[in-house]
C-alpha positions in Angstrom: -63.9 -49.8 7.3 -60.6 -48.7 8.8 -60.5 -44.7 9.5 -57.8 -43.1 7.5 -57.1 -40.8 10.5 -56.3 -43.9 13.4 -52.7 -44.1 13.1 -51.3 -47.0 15.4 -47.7 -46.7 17.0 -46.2 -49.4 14.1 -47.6 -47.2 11.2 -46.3 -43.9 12.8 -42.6 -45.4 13.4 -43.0 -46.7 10.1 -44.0 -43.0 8.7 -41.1 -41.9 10.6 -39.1 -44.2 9.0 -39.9 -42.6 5.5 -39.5 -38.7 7.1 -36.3 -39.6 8.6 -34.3 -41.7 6.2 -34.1 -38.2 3.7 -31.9 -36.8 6.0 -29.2 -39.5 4.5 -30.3 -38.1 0.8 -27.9 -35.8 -1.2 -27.6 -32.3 -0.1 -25.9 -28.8 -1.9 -22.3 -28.6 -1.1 -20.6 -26.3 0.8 -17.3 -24.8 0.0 -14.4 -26.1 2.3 -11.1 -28.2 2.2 -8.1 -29.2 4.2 -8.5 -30.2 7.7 -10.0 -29.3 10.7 -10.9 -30.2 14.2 -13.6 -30.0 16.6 -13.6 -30.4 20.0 -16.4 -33.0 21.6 -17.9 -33.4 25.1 -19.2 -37.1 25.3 -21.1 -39.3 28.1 -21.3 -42.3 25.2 -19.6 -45.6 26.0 -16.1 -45.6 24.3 -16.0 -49.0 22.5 -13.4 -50.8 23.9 -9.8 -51.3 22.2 -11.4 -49.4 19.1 -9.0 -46.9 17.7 -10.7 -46.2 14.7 -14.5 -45.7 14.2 -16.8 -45.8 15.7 -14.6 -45.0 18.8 -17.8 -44.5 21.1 -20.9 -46.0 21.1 -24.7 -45.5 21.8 -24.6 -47.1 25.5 -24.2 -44.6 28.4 -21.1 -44.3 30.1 -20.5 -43.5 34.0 -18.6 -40.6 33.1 -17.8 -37.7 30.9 -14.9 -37.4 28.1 -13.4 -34.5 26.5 -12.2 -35.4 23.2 -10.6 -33.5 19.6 -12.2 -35.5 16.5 -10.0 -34.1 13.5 -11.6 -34.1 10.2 -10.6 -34.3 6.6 -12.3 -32.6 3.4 -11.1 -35.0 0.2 -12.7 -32.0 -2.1 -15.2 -34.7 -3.7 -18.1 -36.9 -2.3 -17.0 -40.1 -0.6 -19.9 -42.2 -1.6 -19.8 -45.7 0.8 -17.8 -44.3 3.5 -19.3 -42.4 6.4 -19.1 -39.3 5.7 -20.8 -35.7 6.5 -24.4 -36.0 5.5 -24.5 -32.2 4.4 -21.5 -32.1 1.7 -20.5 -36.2 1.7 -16.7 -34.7 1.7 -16.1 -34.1 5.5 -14.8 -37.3 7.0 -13.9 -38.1 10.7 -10.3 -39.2 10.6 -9.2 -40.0 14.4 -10.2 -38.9 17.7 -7.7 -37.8 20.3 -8.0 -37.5 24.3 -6.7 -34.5 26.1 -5.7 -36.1 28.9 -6.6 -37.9 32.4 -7.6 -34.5 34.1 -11.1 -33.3 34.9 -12.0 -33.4 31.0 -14.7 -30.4 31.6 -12.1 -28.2 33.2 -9.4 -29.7 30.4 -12.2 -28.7 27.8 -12.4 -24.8 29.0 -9.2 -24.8 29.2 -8.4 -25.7 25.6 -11.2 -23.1 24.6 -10.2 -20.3 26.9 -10.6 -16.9 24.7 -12.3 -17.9 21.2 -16.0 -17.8 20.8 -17.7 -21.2 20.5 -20.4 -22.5 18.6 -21.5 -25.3 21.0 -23.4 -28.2 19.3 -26.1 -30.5 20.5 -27.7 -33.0 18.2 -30.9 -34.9 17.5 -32.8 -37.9 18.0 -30.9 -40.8 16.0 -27.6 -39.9 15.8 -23.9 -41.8 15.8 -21.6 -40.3 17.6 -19.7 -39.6 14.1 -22.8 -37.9 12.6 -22.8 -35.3 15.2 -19.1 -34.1 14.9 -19.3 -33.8 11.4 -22.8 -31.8 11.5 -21.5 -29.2 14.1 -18.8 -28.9 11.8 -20.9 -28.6 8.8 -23.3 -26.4 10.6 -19.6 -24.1 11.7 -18.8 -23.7 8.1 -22.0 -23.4 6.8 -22.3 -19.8 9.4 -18.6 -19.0 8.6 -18.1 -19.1 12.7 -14.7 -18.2 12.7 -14.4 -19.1 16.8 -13.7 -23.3 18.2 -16.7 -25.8 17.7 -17.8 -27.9 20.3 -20.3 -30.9 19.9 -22.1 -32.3 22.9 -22.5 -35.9 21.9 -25.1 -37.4 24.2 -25.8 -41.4 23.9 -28.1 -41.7 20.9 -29.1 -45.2 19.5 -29.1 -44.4 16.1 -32.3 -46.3 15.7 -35.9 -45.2 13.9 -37.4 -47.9 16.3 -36.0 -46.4 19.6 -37.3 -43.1 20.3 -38.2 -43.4 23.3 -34.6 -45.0 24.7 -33.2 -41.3 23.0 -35.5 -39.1 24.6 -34.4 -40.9 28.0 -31.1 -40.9 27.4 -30.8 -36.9 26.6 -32.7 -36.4 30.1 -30.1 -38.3 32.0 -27.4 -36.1 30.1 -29.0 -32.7 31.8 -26.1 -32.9 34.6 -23.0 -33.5 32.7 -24.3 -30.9 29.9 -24.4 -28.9 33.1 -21.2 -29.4 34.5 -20.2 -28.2 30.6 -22.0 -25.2 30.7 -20.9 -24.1 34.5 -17.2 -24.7 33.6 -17.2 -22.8 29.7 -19.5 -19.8 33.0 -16.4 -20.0 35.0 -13.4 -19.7 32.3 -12.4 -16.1 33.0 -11.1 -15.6 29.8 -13.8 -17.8 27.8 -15.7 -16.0 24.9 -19.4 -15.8 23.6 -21.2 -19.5 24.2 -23.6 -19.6 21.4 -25.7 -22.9 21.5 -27.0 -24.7 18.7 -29.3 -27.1 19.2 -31.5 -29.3 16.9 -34.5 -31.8 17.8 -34.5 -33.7 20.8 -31.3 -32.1 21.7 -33.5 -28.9 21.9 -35.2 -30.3 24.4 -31.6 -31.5 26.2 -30.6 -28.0 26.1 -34.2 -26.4 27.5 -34.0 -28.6 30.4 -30.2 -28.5 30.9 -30.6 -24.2 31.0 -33.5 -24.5 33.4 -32.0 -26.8 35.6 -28.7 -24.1 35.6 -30.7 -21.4 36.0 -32.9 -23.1 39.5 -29.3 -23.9 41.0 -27.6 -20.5 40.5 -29.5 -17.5 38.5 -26.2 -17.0 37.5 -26.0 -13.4 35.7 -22.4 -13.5 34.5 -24.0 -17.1 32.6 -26.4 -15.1 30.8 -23.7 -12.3 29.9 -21.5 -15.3 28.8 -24.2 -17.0 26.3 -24.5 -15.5 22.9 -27.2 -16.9 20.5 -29.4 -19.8 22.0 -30.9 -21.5 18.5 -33.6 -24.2 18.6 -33.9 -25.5 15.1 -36.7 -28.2 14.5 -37.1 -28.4 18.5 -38.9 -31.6 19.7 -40.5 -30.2 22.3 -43.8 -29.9 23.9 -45.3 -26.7 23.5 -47.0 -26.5 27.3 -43.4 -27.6 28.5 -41.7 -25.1 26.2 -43.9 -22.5 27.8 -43.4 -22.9 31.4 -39.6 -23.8 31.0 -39.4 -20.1 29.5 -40.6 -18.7 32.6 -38.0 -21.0 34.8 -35.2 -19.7 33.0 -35.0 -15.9 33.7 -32.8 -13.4 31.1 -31.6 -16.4 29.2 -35.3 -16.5 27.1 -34.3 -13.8 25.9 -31.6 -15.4 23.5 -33.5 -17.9 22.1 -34.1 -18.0 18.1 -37.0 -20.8 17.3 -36.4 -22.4 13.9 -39.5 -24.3 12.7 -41.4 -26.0 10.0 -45.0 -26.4 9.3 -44.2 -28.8 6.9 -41.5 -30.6 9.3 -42.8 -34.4 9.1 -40.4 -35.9 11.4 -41.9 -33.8 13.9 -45.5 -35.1 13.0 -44.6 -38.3 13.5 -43.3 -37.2 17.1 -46.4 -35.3 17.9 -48.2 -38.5 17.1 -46.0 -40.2 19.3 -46.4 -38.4 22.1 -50.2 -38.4 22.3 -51.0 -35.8 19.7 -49.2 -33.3 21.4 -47.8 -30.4 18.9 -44.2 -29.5 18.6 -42.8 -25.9 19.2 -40.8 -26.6 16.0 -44.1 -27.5 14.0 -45.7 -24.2 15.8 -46.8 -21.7 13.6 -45.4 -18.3 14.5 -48.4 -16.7 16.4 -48.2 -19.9 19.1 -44.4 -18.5 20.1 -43.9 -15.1 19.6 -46.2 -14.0 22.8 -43.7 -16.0 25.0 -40.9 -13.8 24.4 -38.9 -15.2 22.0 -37.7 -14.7 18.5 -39.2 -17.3 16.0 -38.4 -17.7 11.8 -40.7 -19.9 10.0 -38.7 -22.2 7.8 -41.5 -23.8 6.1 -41.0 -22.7 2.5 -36.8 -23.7 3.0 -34.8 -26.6 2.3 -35.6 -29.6 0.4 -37.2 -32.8 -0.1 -40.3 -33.6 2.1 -38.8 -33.7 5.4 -38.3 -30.5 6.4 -36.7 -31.3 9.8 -33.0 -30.3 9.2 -33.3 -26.9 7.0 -30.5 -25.1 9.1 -28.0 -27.6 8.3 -28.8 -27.6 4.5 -30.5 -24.5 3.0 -27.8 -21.3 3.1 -31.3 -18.5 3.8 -31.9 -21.2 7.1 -28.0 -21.0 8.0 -28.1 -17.0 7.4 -30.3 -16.9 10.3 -28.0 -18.6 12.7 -25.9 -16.0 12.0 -27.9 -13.2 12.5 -28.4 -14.8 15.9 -25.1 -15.1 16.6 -24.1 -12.1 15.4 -26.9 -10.3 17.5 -25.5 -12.1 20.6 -21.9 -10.4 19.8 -23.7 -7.1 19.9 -25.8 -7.2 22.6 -22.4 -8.2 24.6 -20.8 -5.1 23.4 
């Protein structure tokens, strides 16, 4: 007789096939029309002689673009177009470069004085996806400063996992170079960083890795709210990274689920090793930083993508920003 509890690597992607295809279901709208535009840092392939979508693609590039998606809101759901996976009304219209210049420099430029909610997506995500969830996520806080998605090369896959998790460590430098640059802008605002998932674990590595190379205090005055939601993280790696990363653990908001399934499934997958996003609160809270448990939020069974669609999740990231403003003042 089989035992219930074995669960071989087919069944588990297969599991996280079920926990991850609700994150395409519908969701409660949010109040928003006209246009608007986002600005995106992207080391994806651009697909060649595409001007329409999907404009870039899941393969890595050799270098890093600085690009303004602008976005429509029709006011209804577009069902059978590919839309925003929060309200279905946001679309991605057209994509525009800013130039030939050093695109980082170009990007902090464009930015210089407005606060910026700075965007870094998940596991299994089109470049299209994660412009219109940093915009959702911006409208859904009422963040009245610039947006900014960092778009690293996702496959969009349920089957490749592991090529993502690969492909958001070799993004640590140019999310670097971003994050030095939007440091050095003498007239740049609050950086408030918002990252979900695996990009969590992009953005963990990406500050430590900063932090080794230059212990930079005027960074850490510059950053506003850091907010892991659903981080895909190990918790013996979360743990150590905090202590690599000096003044900056201090800004970090944990967002996490017991009931978060997606992050099970990626427990399972890397050798029954638990989650800081599936943590319960008493695991986190010694390590310094500031943890809300999300488990009786949002909807569906999931429970992987709360602070993008429940409004009490979204309040939160407010709070944190807002308590990033003030400690700045």
């Amino acid at each position: 007789m089989t035992d219930p509890l074995r669960i071989n690597r087919r069944n588990l992607l297969a599991l996280a096939g079920g926990a991850l295809a609700g994150l395409a279901m519908a969701r409660p709208a949010l109040a928003a029309e006209g246009d608007a535009d986002v600005y995106v840092v992207t080391n994806r392939k651009p697909v060649e002689g595409a001007e329409e979508r999907p404009w870039f693609s899941w393969q890595r590039s050799g270098g890093t673009r600085v690009v303004k998606a602008v976005l429509k809101d029709s006011g209804k759901s577009l069902l059978g177009r590919a839309v925003s996976t929060v309200t279905g009304r946001w679309s991605l219209v057209s994509v525009e470069g800013l130039g030939p210049n050093d695109p980082v420099a170009t990007l902090a430029g464009a930015v210089a004085g407005h606060d910026l909610l700075f965007y870094v997506h998940g596991y299994k995500t089109s470049f299209e996806t994660s412009v219109l969830d940093a915009h959702e996520l911006a409208s859904g806080v009422d963040f009245d400063g610039q947006t900014v998605a960092f778009s690293w090369p996702s496959k969009d896959a349920l089957i490749d996992y592991g090529y993502d998790r690969e492909s958001a460590m070799w993004s640590r430098d140019a999310l670097q170079d971003v994050f030095e640059a939007l440091g050095r802008s003498p007239s740049g605002g609050k950086l408030n960083i918002i990252a979900h998932s695996m990009g969590a674990l992009l953005t963990l590595e990406t500050l430590r890795q900063l932090w080794a190379l230059s212990g930079s205090t005027d960074l850490a005055a510059r950053i506003g709210a850091i907010v892991l939601a659903a981080p895909d993280i190990d918790v013996d790696l979360f743990a150590t990274s905090l202590k690599r990363i000096g003044p900056l653990a201090s800004h970090i908001t944990v967002i996490g689920s017991t009931k978060d399934r997606a992050l099970a499934v990626s427990g399972q997958l890397a050798g029954g090793v638990s989650r800081v996003g599936a943590s319960v609160r008493a695991q986190l809270e010694p390590l310094g930083v500031k943890v809300v448990d999300a488990s009786d939020y949002g909807w569906g069974v999931i429970g992987h993508d709360v602070f993008l669609s429940n409004k009490d999740v979204r309040a939160v990231v407010r709070r944190a920003i807002d308590r990033g403003a003030r400690a700045q003042d």
